[in-house]
Structures are given as structure tokens and as C-alpha cells.
N, C-alpha and C positions, 0 to 999 in steps of 0.2 A: 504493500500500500504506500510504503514511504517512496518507494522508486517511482509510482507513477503520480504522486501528489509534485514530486521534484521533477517529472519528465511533463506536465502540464504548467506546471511556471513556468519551467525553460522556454517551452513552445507556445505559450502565451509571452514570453519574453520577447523572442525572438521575430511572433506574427509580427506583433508591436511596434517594435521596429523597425521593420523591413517597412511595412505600410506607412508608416509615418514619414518615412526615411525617402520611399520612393514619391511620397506627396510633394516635401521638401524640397528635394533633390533634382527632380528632372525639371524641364520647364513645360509647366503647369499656367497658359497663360491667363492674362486676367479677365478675360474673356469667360471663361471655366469659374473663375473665384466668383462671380458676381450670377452667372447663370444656373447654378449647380445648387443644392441644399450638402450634398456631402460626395465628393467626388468618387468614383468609382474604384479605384485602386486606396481607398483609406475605409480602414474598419470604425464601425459606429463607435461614440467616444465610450457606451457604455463599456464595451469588451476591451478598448483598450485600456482603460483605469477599473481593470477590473480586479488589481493588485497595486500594490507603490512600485516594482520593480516594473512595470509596464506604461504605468504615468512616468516613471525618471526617462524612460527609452524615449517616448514622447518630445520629454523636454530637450535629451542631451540630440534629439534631430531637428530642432530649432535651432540650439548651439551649434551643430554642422551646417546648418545651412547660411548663421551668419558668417562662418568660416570662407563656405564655398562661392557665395555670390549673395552681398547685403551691401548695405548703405553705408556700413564700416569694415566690411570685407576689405582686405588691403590689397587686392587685386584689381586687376583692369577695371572693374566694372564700381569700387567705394569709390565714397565720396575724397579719400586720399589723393588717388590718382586724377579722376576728372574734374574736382574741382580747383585743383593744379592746375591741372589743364585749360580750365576755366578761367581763369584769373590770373596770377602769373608768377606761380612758382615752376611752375613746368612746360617745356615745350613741345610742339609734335615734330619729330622730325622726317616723320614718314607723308610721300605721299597719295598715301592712299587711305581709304578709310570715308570716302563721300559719304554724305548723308551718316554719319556716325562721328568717331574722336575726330578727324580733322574739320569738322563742322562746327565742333564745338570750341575746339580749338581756337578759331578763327571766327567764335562768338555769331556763326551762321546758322544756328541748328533752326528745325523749322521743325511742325509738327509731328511729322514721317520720322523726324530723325531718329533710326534706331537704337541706339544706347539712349536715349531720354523714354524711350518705349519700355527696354529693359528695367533700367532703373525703378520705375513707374510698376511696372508687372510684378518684379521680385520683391518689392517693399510689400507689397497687398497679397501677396500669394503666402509669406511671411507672417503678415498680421490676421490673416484664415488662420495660421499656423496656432498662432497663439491665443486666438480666442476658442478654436476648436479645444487648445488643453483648458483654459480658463473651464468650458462648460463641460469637459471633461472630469473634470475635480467638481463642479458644483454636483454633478450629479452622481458622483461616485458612495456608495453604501460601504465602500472596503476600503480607503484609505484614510486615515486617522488626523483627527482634527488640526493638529499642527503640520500634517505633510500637505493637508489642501491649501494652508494658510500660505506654506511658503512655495510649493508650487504655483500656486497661483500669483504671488510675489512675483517671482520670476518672472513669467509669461507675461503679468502686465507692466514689468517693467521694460521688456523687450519691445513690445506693443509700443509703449509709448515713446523710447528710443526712439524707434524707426517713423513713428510721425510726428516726432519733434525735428527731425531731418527733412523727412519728408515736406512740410509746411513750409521751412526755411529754404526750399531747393521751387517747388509749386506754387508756392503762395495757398490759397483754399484749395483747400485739398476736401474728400469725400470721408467721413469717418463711419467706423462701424464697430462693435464690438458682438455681434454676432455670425455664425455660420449659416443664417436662415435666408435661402436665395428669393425668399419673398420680399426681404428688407434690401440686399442687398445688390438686388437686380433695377431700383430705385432710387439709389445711393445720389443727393443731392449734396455741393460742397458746402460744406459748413462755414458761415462767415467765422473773421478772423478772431473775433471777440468772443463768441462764441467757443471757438476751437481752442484756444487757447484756456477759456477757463475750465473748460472739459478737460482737458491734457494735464494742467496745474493738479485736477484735482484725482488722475488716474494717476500720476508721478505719485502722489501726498498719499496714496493708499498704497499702492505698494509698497511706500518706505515702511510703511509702518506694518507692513505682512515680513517683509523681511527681515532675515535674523540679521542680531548685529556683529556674529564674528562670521567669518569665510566657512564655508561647507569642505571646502579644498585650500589648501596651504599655496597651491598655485596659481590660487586668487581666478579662478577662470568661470566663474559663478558672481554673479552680484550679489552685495547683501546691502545694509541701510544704507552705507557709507558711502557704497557705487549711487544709490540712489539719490543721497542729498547734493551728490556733485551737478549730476543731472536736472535737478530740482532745481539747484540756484543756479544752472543754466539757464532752465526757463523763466525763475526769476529777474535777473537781468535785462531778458527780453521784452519781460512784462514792467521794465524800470521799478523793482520792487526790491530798494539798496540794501533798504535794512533786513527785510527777511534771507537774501543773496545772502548779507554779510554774516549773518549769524548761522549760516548753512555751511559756508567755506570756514569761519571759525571751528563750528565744532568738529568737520574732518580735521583741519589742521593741526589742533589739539589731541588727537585721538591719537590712543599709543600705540595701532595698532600701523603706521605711517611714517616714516622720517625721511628729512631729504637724502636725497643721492647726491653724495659730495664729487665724486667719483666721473668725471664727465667721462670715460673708456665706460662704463658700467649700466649707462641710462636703458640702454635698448636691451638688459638683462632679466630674462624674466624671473631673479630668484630675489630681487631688490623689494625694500618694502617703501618704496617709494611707489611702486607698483599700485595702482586701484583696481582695473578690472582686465585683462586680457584674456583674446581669445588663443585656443592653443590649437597649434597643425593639426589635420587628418589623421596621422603617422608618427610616430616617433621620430623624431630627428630628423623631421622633415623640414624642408627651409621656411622660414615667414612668406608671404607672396608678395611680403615688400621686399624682401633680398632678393628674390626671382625677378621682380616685375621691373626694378631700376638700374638691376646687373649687365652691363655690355665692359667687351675690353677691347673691343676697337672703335668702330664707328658705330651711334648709337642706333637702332633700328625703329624705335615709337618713342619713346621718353628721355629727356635729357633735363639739366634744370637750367632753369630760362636765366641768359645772362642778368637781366636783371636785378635776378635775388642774386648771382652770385658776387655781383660788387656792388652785394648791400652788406656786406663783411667788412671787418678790418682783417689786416694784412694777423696782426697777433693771436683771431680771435680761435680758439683751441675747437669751436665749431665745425672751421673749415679743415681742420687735420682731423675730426674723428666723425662727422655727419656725412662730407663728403667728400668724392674722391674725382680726383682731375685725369682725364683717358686722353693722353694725347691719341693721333692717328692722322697720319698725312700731313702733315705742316696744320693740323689746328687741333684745337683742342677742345673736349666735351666734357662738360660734368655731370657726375650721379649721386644719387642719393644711397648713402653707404649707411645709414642708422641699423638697420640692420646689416650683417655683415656675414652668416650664417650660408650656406648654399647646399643645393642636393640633401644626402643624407648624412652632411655633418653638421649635424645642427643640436648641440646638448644645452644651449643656454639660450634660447630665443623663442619668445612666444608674440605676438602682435598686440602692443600694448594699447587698450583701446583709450584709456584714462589714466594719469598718471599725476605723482602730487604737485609738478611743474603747473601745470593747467592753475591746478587751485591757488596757488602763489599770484598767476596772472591773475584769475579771475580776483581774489578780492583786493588786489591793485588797483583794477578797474574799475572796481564798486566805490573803492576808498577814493579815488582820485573826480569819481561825477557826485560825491559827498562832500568834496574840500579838504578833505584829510590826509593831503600829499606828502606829508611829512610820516606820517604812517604809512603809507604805500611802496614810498619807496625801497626799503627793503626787500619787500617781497619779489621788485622785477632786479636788484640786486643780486640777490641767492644765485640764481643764472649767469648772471654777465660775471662773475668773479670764479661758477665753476667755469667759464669759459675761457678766465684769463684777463678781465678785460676790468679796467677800475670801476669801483662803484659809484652810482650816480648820486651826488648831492644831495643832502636832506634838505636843504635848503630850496633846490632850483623852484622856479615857479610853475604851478598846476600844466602852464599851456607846454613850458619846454618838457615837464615829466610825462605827458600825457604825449608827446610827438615821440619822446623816448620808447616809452611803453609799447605804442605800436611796433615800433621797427625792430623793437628788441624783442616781439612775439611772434613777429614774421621770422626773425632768425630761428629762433627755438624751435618755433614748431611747423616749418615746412613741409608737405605733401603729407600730413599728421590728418586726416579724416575731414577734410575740406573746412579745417580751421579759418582758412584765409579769406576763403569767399563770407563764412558766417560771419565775421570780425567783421569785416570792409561795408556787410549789409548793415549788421545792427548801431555802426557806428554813423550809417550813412553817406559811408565815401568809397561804393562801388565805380562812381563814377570816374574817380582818379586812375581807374585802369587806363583810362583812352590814350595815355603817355606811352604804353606800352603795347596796348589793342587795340589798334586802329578802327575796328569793324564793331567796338563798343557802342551798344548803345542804351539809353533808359531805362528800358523796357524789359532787358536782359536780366536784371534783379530774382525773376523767376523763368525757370522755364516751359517751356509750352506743355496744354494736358497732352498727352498721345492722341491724335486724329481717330484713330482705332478705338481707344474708349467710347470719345463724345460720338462716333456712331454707335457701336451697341449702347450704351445710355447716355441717351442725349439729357437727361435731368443733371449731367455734370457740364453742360453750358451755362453760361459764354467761355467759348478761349481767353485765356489770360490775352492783356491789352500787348497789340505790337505781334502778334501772329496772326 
């Protein structure tokens, strides 16, 4: 009896996965997510939460799919590389690619254009993902009070991730938290005020589902801590300094955090500077940021844009450990080395999606639209000294620390999960690209819905303005 109670977990283990795995995984377009009540190849949630070892399999195929293709997947298709590519820490050097990265590149993408289709697909195909486990656990009889709490923590803290990007990438975007294709075959865009206190208030719930130490020592799970980061992200958004500030306070006091002095060390995943990272497919497989920005002669798609590279000083310790200079032919290209890992030599790199550098910036920035420059300064300190570089004035005035701030966050954290483009928005000086994008324009602040949604549901009309 005991063999075949052990051999019906397994195989309910296993269905579980697989099924959830193959929802995830293939591409499943959006098409499908809005027309469908539960797709054909996914088991009903009852049998898949119909133990907690078949709800984790669930969850940990959400985590593989931010892995493989998501909106912080550090491959081609995050918001790392294309909004690099958008703005201008990164270049295209290839050319080919119409109607996709060289479109976007070149700030031309139009509604066809297919990576804005992708992007747009896999965020919602994702967020099925996570409200399917959400109603998965609500209605689960077998998983135990505190496992629904915090799986479901998870899931909507995932959720909300990906449309807090989402929003900031679209503009009104469509929300939904159900898998009922009656609701979401109907799917209207939620005004922004709207969305956002929606979002505010799905973030504030999850924190507080979530536990507050790590489930895994390799930090590759969120718990409060990832949550409040995220949290006084969108507080910032929402200009709300004092709730921001008191959210980056309490991670930054939390002992469970310390800086990375260490600048060789940043892109290490055993650092408890670390907040949330996602971990390879494989053991010791490379990040698909050491993949995606790796060339040793001439570069084939990605390079970084002169720009940023003489927005360095000559001293700064950045430019010897972030990135690496490829001569080839009488000229020369640079990469993005942060990660540095390749193939299957990889025993210390994981893709860090949050780290305690961000939070340092972030309540600079709170501290500095509050008046409290003489407190802020420190915080974008920390970085320019592990870089090498002297620290900046307790003294200086609000406007010259706040022009510091900026350039010195563009240093830190280039091709880092489309940090650049969200800065340059919420600060309101997207427009300053045109020095270096010539085919910038207004309008580009968001980009287009996919032509292929607004016909199967035209209730997400009008096209954003300028398409």
C-alpha cells in the first residue's frame, strides 16, 4: 500500500508538471489566453493542487518560464536587452531583424512589430499562469493553511511584477485576475488610476502573504523583502515619498542584507547583497546575460552604445569589471561583461533580478524630491567609491546631486531589466534621447497594443496615441 500511495504522488507529481510546464513553456498565444476557459494540454487546477508537492511543481513552472522568456528574463526577449535597445545603452549592430529589434532599435516599431507582439503574449500567457495557481490554492481541500497563504504570495506577487512592467512598457494595459474566458474574452484597458490602485493594492497583499525569511538560501523565491522593494517601486510612481521611504528603510535595515563592498563580486549569486534572483534551467549553466552580450570579435546583434561608454571616467573600476572592450579590424566594440560565466562553467552566477544597489538608489531619489540631499547623498556614494571614484559632496546643491544621481545610475545599472527607459519615463526626460535617437519621438513613451489583439478584442481600443 505504501508503494502505491508513493507511486500516485510521484505520478501526480510529475502529470503536474509536465502540464503546467508544457502551458508555460511553449508558445501559447494570446489569442488562446483570452478565448479559452482552461487550455487543452493543462489539467483542471482541482487535480493539480491536489497535494502541496503538485501546487510547488505549478509554481516552480512559472519560475521556469520567467527564466525562459519574461519581462525580466535576461535574454533577447527582457526588458534588459530591449529596453537597451530602446533607449540607449545598447546598440543593434545587425542588419537584419525588420519589423522586430532593428525597429525598435531605430525607435520605428509599428503595431505588426513582432517582439512588441511577443513581449505583449508572454506577459499574459504568464499572468493565466499565475492566477490559474492563485484559484488553484483557493480551491484546494489538501493543502494546508499556511502553504495556500504563501503560495499564493508568490503567484501574486509574480502577477503583479509582470504588470507593473507591463503598464510602464503599454501604458493601459487590460487586467484580469481570473482564468474565466467569459471575463477575459472582454478584457477592457483599465484607466491608469484605476490600475494602479489595483496593483498598489495586489503588491500590499502579497507582502503580507509572504514569509519574511527566504524558502531557499539562494534567495531564488520572493519573500516580504523582495516585495517591499517592488512596493516602493510603485510607490515612487505613484509620488508617495514617505510610504517609498519607509519601505527602502526597512529592507535596508534588515539583517538579513549588507552591501557588496566587493565590486569583482556584484554579479555573484552567493552575496547577500542579493534580493531576488532567478536561477538557470541547469546547473552550471550560463546566465543569458553572459550568453546574450558575449562576442570576441565583431559583434553580431548587441554591442553597448558609444554613448554610455564615454559616460565613464577613465578611473572608474566599472569599466574594468562591467565591461569588456573587443577590438577586431582597426575598431573596436564593447560588451556587457556583469556577468562573466559561459557554457557549462558556471558555479557562481545566477541572474540577479533585485539587488541592495537599486535600494540605495531608490531612497536617494525619494530623499532628494523630499529636500533631504544631505541624507541622500550617501546612498549614491556606496557605488561611486566601490567603483573607485571620490564621493560626492554632502554639501553640493539638490539640482547638481540630482544630475549626479542620474548618471551615476545609468553607470550602475546598465542593460539591468530596462532600468533606463523606466528612470528616463518616471523622471520625464524620455525625450532627451533624441541626442542620440534621431527617429525619437513623443509618442514612443509607450508602445503600441499588438494589431492582432485589438482585432480578436477590439474592447482593448483605441491604439495608444502616435500608431
Amino acid at each position: 500500500m505504501r508503494k502505491n500511495i508513493k507511486y500516485i504522488k510521484y505520478r501526480n507529481y510529475k502529470i503536474a508538471s509536465y502540464f503546467l510546464m508544457v502551458l508555460l513553456m511553449t508558445e501559447i498565444s494570446c489569442e488562446k489566453f483570452i478565448e479559452t476557459d482552461f487550455p487543452n494540454n493543462q489539467l483542471p487546477t482541482e487535480v493539480v493542487f491536489e497535494d502541496e508537492q503538485t501546487a510547488e511543481a505549478a509554481l516552480a513552472g512559472l519560475y521556469a518560464s520567467l527564466w525562459n522568456n519574461s519581462l525580466i528574463s535576461g535574454g533577447s526577449d527582457g526588458m534588459g536587452a530591449l529596453m537597451g535597445l530602446y533607449t540607449d545603452d545598447l546598440k543593434y549592430v545587425s542588419t537584419a531583424g525588420a519589423n522586430g529589434l532593428l525597429d525598435l532599435a531605430n525607435n520605428q516599431q509599428i503595431e505588426t512589430n513582432t517582439v512588441v507582439n511577443t513581449v505583449w503574449t508572454n506577459a499574459y500567457q504568464q499572468i493565466y499562469a499565475a492566477n490559474s495557481i492563485m484559484e488553484g490554492v483557493t480551491n484546494s481541500k489538501a493543502l494546508s493553511a499556511a502553504s495556500k497563504e504563501r503560495i499564493r504570495g508568490e503567484a501574486l506577487f509574480v502577477r503583479s511584477v509582470l504588470y507593473f512592467y507591463l503598464y510602464q512598457v503599454f501604458g493601459e494595459i487590460a487586467y484580469t485576475e481570473t482564468t474565466d474566458y467569459t471575463v477575459n474574452s472582454k478584457l477592457s484597458r483599465m484607466n491608469s488610476e484605476q490600475f494602479l490602485v489595483k496593483l498598489e493594492s495586489d503588491m500590499s497583499e502579497a507582502v503580507n502573504l509572504l514569509p519574511s525569511s527566504y524558502r531557499n538560501v539562494e534567495r531564488i523565491y520572493p519573500n516580504k523583502f523582495t516585495g517591499y522593494v517592488v512596493l516602493a517601486k510603485l510607490k515612487m510612481l505613484l509620488k508617495k515619498w514617505n510610504e517609498a521611504e519607509l519601505l527602502c528603510n526597512t529592507v535596508l535595515q534588515s539583517s538579513q542584507f549588507t552591501f557588496q563592498s566587493d565590486i569583482t563580486k556584484v554579479f555573484q549569486k552567493t552575496g547577500t547583497h542579493v534580493i531576488w534572483q532567478l536561477k538557470p534551467k541547469n546547473n552550471n549553466d550560463a546566465t543569458k546575460e553572459a550568453s546574450l552580450y558575449n562576442f570576441v570579435t565583431a559583434p553580431q546583434t548587441f554591442a553597448l552604445n558609444p554613448d554610455l561608454i564615454n559616460s565613464f571616467s577613465s578611473n572608474d573600476l566599472r569599466m574594468q569589471n562591467y565591461i569588456t572592450a573587443v577590438p577586431f579590424n582597426q575598431q573596436v566594440n564593447y560588451r556587457s561583461s556583469k556577468y562573466k560565466n559561459l557554457a557549462v562553467n558556471n558555479p557562481n552566477e545566477y541572474s540577479i533580478i533585485l539587488r541592495l544597489d537599486e535600494v540605495n538608489f531608490m531612497l536617494a531619489e525619494i530623499l532628494s524630491e523630499t529636500g533631504n540631499v544631505q541624507d541622500a547623498v550617501p546612498f549614491v556614494n556606496r557605488s561611486r567609491q566601490r567603483a573607485g571614484l571620490p564621493a560626492l559632496l554632502i554639501s553640493m546643491s539638490g539640482s547638481a546631486f540630482r544630475e549626479e544621481l542620474e548618471k551615476e545610475k545609468r553607470r550602475e545599472f546598465f542593460v539591468e531589466h530596462g532600468m533606463r527607459f523606466f528612470d528616463l519615463k518616471r523622471w520625464g526626460k524620455l525625450g532627451g534621447l533624441i541626442t542620440v535617437k534621431p527617429s525619437w519621438k513623443g509618442y514612443h513613451s509607450n508602445w503600441p497594443i499588438p494589431q492582432k489583439e485589438l482585432l480578436i478584442n477590439p474592447n482593448l481600443n483605441p491604439q495608444n496615441n502616435g500608431y
